[in-house]
C-alpha positions, 0 to 999 in steps of 0.5 A: 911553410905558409899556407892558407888558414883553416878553421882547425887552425884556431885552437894554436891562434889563440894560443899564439895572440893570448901570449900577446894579449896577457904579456904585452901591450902589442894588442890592447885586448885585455881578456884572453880570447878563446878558439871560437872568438878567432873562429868567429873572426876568421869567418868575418874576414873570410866574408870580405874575401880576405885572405887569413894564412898560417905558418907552420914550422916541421908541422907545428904552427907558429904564426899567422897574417890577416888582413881586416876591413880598415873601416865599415862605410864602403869609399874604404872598401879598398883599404885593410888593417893588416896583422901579423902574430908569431909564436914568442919564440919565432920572433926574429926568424924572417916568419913576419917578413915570409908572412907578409910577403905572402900576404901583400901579393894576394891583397894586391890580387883582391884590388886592395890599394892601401894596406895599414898597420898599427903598431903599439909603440914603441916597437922597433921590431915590428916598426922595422918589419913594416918600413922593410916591406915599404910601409911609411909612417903616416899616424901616432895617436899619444895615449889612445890605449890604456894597459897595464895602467900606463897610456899608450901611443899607437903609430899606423904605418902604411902601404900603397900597394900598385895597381 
């Protein structure tokens, strides 16, 4: 079931991004994040009239989707970053793909005309999700992030969705 985000929803947020921030170099935050930081997160992307959704499993939560502000200055108002995290142990089930699915047509809605996803590479699943769902590769920036004391490439992939 994907339905949309609440603010009670942070605790299992965190829970779910804080396996990624510790174990892996999908997110380059390096400190685990609390259910405040999310809820702070969530409020500010709430604010731009941006949807943040939640999928649930027999009740349990096991995943989320946003979208974010691409970038401040406003001839971007029609571009978001998007993000997708699912629990470590629903990587695989079509949970992404449900997520994103959900989550295109309601930016569409919003007039959102292009759609981003950075991506730490290499990646291949999440490079895979992307180009299933019709984004194409536009950006690799080498060695733009530093984690566990190796430098990072990081590739942006892109959506443009029709107006």
């Amino acid at each position: 079931m994907i339905r949309p985000a609440t603010l009670d929803d942070a605790i299992d947020f965190a829970r779910i991004y804080n396996h990624y921030v510790l174990n892996t170099v999908i997110t380059f935050e390096e400190v685990a994040v609390t259910a405040d930081d999310l809820r702070v997160r969530m409020t500010d992307v709430w604010a731009k009239s941006l949807p943040w959704l939640t999928a649930e499993v027999d009740g349990v939560i096991v995943g989320y989707a946003y979208a974010a502000p691409w970038r401040v200055r406003s001839a971007y108002r029609f571009s978001v970053e998007s993000s997708v995290y699912l629990d470590s142990a629903h990587v695989g089930h079509g949970l992404g793909t449900a997520l994103y699915q959900a989550l295109l047509p309601l930016l569409q809605a919003r007039g959102v005309h292009a759609v981003i996803g950075g991506i730490t590479l290499p990646n291949l699943p999440s490079v895979a999700l992307h180009e299933r769902l019709g984004f194409v590769p536009v950006a690799r920036f080498p060695e733009v992030g530093f984690k566990f004391d190796a430098w990072r490439d990081v590739g942006y992939w892109q959506r443009i969705l029709a107006p």
